[in-house]
DRENSENU-836577 format. One record per residue (C-alpha): residue in one letter; chain; x negated, y, z. Coordinates in nm, 4 decimals, always signed. Layout:
// residues N
rec r:A; c:A; xx:X; yy:Y; zz:Z
...
END
This chain:
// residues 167
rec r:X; c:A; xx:+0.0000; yy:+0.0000; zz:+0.0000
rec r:X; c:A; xx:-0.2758; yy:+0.2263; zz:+0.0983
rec r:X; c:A; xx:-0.4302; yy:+0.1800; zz:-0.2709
rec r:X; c:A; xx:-0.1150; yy:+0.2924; zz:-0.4462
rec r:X; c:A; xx:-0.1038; yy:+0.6121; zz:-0.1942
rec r:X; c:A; xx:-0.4971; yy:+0.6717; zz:-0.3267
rec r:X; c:A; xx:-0.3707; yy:+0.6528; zz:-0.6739
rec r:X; c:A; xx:-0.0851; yy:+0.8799; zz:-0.6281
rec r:X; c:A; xx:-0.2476; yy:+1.1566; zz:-0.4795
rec r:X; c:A; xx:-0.5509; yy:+1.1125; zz:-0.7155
rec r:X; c:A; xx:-0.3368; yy:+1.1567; zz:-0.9956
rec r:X; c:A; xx:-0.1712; yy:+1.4429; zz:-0.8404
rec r:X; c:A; xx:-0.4890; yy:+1.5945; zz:-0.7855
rec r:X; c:A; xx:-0.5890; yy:+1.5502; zz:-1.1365
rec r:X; c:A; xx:-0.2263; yy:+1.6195; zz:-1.3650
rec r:X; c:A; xx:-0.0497; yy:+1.8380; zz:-1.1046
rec r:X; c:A; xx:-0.1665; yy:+2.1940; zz:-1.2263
rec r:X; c:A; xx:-0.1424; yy:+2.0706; zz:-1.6467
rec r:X; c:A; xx:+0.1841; yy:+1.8795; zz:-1.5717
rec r:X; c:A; xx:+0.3153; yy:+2.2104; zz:-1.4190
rec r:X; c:A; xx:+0.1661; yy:+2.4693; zz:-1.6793
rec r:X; c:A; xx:+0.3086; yy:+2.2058; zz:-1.9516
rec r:X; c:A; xx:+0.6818; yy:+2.2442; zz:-1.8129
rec r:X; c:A; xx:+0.6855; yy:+2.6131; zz:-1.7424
rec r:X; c:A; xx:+0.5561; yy:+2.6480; zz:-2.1093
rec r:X; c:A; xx:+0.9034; yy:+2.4629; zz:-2.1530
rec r:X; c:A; xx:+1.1152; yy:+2.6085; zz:-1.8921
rec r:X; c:A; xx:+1.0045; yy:+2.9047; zz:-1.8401
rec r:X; c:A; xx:+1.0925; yy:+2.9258; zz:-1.4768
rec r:X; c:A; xx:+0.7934; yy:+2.8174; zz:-1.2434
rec r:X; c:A; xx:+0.9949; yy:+2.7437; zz:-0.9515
rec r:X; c:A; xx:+1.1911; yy:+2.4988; zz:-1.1523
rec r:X; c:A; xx:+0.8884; yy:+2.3173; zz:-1.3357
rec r:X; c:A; xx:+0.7735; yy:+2.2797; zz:-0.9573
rec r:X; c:A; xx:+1.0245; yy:+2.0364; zz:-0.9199
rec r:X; c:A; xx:+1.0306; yy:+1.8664; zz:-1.2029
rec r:X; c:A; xx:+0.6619; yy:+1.8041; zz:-1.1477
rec r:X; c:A; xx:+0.7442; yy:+1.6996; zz:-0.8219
rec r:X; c:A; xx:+1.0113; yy:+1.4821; zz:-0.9565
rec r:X; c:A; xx:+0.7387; yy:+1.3300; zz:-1.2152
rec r:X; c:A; xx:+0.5409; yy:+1.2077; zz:-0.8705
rec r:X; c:A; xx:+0.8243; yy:+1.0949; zz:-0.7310
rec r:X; c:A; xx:+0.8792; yy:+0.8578; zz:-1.0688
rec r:X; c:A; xx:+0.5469; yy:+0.7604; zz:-1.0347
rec r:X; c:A; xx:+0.5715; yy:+0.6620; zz:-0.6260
rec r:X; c:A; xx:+0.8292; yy:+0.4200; zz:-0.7689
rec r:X; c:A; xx:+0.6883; yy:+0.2779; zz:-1.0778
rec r:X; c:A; xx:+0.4538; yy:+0.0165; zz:-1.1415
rec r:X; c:A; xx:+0.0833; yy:+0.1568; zz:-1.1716
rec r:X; c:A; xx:-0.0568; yy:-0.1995; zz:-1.3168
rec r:X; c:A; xx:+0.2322; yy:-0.1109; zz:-1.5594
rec r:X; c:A; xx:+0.1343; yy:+0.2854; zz:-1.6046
rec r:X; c:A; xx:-0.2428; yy:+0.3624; zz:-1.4851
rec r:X; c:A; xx:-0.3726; yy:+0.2318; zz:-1.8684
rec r:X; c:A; xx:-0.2236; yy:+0.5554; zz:-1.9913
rec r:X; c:A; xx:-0.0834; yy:+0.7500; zz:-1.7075
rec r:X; c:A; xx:-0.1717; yy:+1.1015; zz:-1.7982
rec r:X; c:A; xx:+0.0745; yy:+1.0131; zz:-2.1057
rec r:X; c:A; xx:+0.3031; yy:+0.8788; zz:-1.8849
rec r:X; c:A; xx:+0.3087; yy:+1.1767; zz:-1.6525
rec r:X; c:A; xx:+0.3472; yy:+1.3800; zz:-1.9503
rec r:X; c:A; xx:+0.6088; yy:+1.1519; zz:-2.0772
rec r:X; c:A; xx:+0.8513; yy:+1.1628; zz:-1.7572
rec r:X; c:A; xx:+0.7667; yy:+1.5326; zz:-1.6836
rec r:X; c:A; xx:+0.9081; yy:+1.5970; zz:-2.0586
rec r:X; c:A; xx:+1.1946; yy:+1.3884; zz:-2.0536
rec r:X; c:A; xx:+1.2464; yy:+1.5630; zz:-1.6983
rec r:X; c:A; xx:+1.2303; yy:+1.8814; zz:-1.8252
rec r:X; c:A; xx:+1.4287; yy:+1.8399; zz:-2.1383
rec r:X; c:A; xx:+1.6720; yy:+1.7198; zz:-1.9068
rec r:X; c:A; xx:+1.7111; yy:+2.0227; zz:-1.7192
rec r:X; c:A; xx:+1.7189; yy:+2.2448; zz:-2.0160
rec r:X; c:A; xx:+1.9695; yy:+2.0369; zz:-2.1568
rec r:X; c:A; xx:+2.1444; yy:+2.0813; zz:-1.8047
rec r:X; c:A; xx:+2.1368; yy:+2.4454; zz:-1.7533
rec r:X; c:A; xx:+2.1039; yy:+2.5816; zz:-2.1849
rec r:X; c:A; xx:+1.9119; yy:+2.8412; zz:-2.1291
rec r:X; c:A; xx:+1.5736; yy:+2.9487; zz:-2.1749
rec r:X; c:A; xx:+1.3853; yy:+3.2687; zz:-2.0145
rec r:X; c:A; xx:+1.0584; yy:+3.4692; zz:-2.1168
rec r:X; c:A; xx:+0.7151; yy:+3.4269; zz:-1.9460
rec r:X; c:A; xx:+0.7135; yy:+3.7342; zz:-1.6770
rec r:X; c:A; xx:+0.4357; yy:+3.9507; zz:-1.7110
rec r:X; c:A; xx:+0.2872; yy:+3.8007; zz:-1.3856
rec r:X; c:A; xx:+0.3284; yy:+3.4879; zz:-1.4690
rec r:X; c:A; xx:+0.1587; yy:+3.5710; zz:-1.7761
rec r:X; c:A; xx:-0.1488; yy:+3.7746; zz:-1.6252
rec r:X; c:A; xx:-0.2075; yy:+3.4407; zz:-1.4061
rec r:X; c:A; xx:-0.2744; yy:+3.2128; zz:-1.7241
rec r:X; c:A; xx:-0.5842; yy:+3.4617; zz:-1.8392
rec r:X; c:A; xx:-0.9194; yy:+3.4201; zz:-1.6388
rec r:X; c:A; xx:-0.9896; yy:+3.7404; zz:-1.4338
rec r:X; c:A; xx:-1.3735; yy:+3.7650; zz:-1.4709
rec r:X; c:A; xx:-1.4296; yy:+4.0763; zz:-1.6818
rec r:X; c:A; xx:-1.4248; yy:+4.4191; zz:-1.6609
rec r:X; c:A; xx:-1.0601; yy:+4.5760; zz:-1.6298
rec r:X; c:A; xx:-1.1010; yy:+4.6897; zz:-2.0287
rec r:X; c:A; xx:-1.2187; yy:+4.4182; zz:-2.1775
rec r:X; c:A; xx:-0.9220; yy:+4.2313; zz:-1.9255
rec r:X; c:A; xx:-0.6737; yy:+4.4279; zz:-2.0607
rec r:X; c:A; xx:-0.7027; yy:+4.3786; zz:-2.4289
rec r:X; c:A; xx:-0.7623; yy:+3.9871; zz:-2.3189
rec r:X; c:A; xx:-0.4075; yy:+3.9836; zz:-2.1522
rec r:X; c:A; xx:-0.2357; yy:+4.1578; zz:-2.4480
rec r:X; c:A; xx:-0.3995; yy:+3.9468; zz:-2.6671
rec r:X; c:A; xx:-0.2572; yy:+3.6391; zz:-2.4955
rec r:X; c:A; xx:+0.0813; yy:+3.7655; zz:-2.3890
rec r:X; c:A; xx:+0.0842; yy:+3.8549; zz:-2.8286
rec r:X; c:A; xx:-0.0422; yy:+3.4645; zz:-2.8739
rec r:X; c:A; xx:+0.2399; yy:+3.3328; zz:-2.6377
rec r:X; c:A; xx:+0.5246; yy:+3.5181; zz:-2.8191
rec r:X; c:A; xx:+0.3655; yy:+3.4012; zz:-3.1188
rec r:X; c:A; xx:+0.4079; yy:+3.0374; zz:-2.9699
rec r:X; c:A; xx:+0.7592; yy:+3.0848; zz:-2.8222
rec r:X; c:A; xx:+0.8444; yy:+3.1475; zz:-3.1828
rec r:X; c:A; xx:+0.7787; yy:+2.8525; zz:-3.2993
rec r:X; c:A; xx:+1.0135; yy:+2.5409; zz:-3.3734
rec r:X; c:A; xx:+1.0368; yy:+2.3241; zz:-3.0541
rec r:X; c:A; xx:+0.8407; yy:+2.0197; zz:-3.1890
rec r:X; c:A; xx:+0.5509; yy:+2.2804; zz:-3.2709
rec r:X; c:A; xx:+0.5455; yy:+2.4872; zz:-3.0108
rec r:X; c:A; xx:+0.4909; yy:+2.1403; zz:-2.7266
rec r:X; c:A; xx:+0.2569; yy:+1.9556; zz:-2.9340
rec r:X; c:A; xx:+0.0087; yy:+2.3429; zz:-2.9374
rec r:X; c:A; xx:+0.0889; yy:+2.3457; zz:-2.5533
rec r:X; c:A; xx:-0.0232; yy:+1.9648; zz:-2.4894
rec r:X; c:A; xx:-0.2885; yy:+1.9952; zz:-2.6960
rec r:X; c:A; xx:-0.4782; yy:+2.3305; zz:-2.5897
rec r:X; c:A; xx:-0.2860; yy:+2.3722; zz:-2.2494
rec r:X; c:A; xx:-0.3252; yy:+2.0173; zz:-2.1861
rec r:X; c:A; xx:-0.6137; yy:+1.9224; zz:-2.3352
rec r:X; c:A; xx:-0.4687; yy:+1.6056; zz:-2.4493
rec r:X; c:A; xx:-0.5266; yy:+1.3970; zz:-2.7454
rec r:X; c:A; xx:-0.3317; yy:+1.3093; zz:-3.0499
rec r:X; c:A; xx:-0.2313; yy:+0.9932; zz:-2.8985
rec r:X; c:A; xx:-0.1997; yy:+1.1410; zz:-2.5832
rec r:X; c:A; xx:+0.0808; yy:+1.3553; zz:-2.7225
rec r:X; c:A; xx:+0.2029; yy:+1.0744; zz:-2.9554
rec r:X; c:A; xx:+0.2868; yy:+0.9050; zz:-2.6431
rec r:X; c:A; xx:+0.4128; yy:+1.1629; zz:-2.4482
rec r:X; c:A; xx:+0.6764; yy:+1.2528; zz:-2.7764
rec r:X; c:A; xx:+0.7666; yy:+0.9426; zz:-2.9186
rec r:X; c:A; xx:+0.5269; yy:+1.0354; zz:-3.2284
rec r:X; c:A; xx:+0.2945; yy:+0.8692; zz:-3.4010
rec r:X; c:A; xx:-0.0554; yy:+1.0516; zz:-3.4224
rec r:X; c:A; xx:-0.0522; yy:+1.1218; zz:-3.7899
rec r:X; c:A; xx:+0.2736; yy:+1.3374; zz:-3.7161
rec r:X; c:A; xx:+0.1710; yy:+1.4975; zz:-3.4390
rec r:X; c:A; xx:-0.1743; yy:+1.6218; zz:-3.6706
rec r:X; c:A; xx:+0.0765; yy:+1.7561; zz:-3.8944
rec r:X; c:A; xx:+0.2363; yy:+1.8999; zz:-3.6664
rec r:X; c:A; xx:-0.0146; yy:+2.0853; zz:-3.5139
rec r:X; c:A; xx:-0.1623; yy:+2.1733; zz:-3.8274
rec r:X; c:A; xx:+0.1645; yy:+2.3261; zz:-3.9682
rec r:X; c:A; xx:+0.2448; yy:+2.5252; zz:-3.6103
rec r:X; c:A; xx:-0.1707; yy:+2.6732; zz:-3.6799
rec r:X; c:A; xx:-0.0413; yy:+2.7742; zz:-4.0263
rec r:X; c:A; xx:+0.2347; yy:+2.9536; zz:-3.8854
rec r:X; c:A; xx:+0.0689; yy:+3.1082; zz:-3.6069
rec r:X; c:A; xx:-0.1722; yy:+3.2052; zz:-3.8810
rec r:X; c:A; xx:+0.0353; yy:+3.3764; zz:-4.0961
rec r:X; c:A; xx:+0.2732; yy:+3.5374; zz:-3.7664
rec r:X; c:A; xx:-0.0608; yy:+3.6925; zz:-3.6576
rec r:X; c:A; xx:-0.1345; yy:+4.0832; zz:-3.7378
rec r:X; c:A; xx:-0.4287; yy:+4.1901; zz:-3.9030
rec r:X; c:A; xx:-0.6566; yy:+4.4309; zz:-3.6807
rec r:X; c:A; xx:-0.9076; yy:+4.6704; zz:-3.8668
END
């Protein structure tokens, strides 16, 4: 019993903070994707780990996006990134100029991103959010790889072309 507590937390400590910053991306309310992270442990206090720990960060991801979609599905609504919550995704060690062009230049990117179509806008979030692979988020989406490559590569394209040209 002891060893599945060990693996629990460990994998908390590990895929708490990217499980979280994954549903808020989705959400967009941080006090909810708290509990559906929470609610993703829980899941994982109750399954199997011979069953899971092959691929549990996929699995986390997996039950923390069904969990989510879930909850969007519950409540239809979806809310903008506040400007705090947006300030805390940008590291804060540069000068206050060079900080503030960096956090308008990231709150611009994640408008760019909430534009997106659905399927685009979560496989750029698992993938540089995340860091996960194309597997990874194959798994986590019900995808194969090859999709997921062009799906990434087609939300780039877009972001690409949605992007203003500076002088």
């Amino acid at each position: 019993m002891l060893e599945k507590k060990d693996k629990v937390l460990s994998a908390m400590q590990d895929y708490e903070k990217v499980l979280l910053r994954y549903s808020n991306s989705m959400i967009k309310d941080y006090e909810r994707a708290q509990d559906i992270v929470q609610d993703t442990f829980l899941q994982l206090c109750k399954a199997d780990l011979k069953l899971v720990e092959k691929n549990l960060k996929a699995w986390l991801f997996k039950v923390c996006r069904n969990r989510t979609l879930e909850v969007i599905r519950k409540e239809k609504k979806m809310q903008s990134l506040t400007d705090e919550q947006t300030a805390n995704q940008v590291c804060h060690n540069s000068t206050p100029d060079i900080q503030v062009e960096k956090n308008d230049k990231f709150a611009q990117l994640l408008m760019l991103i909430d534009r997106l179509p659905q399927n685009q806008k979560e496989v750029v979030c698992l993938k540089f959010q995340s860091n996960m692979s194309y597997q990874e988020i194959a798994d986590t989406m019900s995808l194969t790889a090859s999709n997921v490559g062009f799906i990434l590569h087609s939300a780039m394209k877009e972001l690409k072309k949605m992007m203003p040209r500076e002088v």
